[in-house]
N, C-alpha and C positions, 0 to 999 in steps of 0.2 A: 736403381742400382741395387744389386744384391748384398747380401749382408758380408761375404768374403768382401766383396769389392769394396762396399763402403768402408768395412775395418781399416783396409791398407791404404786407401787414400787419407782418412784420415790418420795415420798413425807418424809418430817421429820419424820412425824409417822411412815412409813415404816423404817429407817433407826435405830430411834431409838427401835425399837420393834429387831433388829438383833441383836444391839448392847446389848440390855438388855438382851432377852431373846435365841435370838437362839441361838448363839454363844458363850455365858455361857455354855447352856447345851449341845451343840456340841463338844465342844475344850475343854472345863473346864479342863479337867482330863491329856490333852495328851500333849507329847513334839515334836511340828511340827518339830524340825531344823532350817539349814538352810537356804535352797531353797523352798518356798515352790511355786506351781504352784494351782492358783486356775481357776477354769472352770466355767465357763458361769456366769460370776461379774453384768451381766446388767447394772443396771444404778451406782454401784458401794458400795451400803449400807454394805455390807460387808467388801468389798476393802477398804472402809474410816477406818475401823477397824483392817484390817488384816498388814495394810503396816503400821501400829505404834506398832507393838509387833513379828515382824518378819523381822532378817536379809537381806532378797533379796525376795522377792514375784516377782513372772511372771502372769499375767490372760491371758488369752484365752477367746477371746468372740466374738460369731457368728454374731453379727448385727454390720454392718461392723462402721453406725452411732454412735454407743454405743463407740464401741473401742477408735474413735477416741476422744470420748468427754472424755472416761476412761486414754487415754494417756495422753492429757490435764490438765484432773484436778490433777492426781498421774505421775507427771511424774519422782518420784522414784521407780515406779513400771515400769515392762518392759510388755509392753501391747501388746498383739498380735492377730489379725484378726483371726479367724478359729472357728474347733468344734471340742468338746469334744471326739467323736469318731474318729476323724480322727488327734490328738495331731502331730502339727509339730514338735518335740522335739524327740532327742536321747535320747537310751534307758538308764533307770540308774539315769536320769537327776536329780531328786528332791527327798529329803527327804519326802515330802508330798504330798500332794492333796489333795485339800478341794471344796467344790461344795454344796449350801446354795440355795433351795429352788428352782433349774434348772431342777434335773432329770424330771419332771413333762412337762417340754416342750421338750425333745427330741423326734422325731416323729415316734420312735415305740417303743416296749419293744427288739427287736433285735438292734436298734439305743441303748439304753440305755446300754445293754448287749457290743456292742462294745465298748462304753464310760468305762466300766468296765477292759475289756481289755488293751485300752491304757493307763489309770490309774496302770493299772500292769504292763504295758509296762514300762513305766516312773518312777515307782518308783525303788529307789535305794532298796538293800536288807533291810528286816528290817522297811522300809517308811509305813508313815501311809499315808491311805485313810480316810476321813474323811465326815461327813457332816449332811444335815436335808433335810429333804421334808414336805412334808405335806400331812397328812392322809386323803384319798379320802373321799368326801361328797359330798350329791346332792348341797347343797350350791355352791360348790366349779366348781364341774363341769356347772352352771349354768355361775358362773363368769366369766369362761373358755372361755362362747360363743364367734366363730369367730378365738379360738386361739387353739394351739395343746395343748391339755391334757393327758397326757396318765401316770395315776395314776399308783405310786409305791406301790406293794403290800409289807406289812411288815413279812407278813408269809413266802415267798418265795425269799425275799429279801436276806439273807443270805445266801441258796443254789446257790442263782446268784453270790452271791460275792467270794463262795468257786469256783465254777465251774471257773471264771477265773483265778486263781491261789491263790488269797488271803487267810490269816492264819486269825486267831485272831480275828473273826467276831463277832460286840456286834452290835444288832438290838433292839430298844426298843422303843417304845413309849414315848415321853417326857413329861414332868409335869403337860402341859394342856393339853392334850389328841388331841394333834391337830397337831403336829409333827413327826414324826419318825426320828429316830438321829440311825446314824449309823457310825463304825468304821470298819476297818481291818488292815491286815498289809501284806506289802510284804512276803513274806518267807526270812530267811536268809540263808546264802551261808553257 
């Protein structure tokens, strides 16, 4: 991550902008449970949110520096080193899965595609997937410089999330035209 980028994720502003706005229109609607596993928390702006309105939260997150600052600060949360594509966890594990503003740094759209997969993997029958990205712009990829970007397309994004087993797929653009919020669900048995 570049140093613009890292500043803004970690900063107030950042935190408070998840807490307001994405995660309103992300989660608003739906009932996590009570395990839920979130994937790539970064500097935690989410996580400060998610571990005060959920039973047991687990993160997963790829920079091994982050982790350890994430186990630190939440250490109600059970924090674990790794990648979304490659989820240490048996199958079944968690009633959710939620992932806020990451797809955009996994390093390909087949990396992203398998992150899709263990998400299906992991989820119990029924589990919801859940989350937000942000809608590709030259802005945006300019920000990018130096860091992996690989914009989620929202046209094709729900074929991706049927193709790994997932039901119940709502893809939409969110309020400020600056998000993509998306949902699915396991299949039930």
């Amino acid at each position: 991550m570049n140093s613009d980028h890292a500043a803004l994720c970690s900063s107030p502003e950042w935190a408070r902008y998840i807490a307001e706005e994405v995660l309103p229109h992300a989660l608003g609607h739906l009932s996590l449970g009570t395990e839920v596993l979130e994937i790539g928390p970064g500097y935690g702006a989410s996580t400060a949110e998610l571990v005060e309105s959920v039973p047991s939260l687990t993160a997963v997150e790829v920079d091994a520096r982050l982790a350890a600052e994430l186990a630190a600060k939440f250490p109600a949360v059970s924090v674990v080193h790794g990648s979304g594509d490659r989820l240490p966890f048996a199958a079944e594990s968690f009633s959710a899965v939620v992932c806020f503003t990451m797809l955009h740094h996994m390093q390909s759209v087949t990396a992203q595609e398998e992150l899709f997969a263990e998400v299906r993997r992991v989820l119990r029958p029924g589990g919801v997937f859940a989350g937000a990205d942000s809608v590709a712009t030259p802005a945006l990829v300019e920000f990018h410089g130096d860091d992996t970007y690989v914009p989620v397309d929202p046209d094709v994004l729900p074929e991706r999330l049927t193709a790994c087993g997932l039901t119940d797929v709502d893809v939409h653009i969110g309020p400020d035209g600056k998000r993509i919020l998306f949902s699915a669900r396991s299949a039930s048995t």
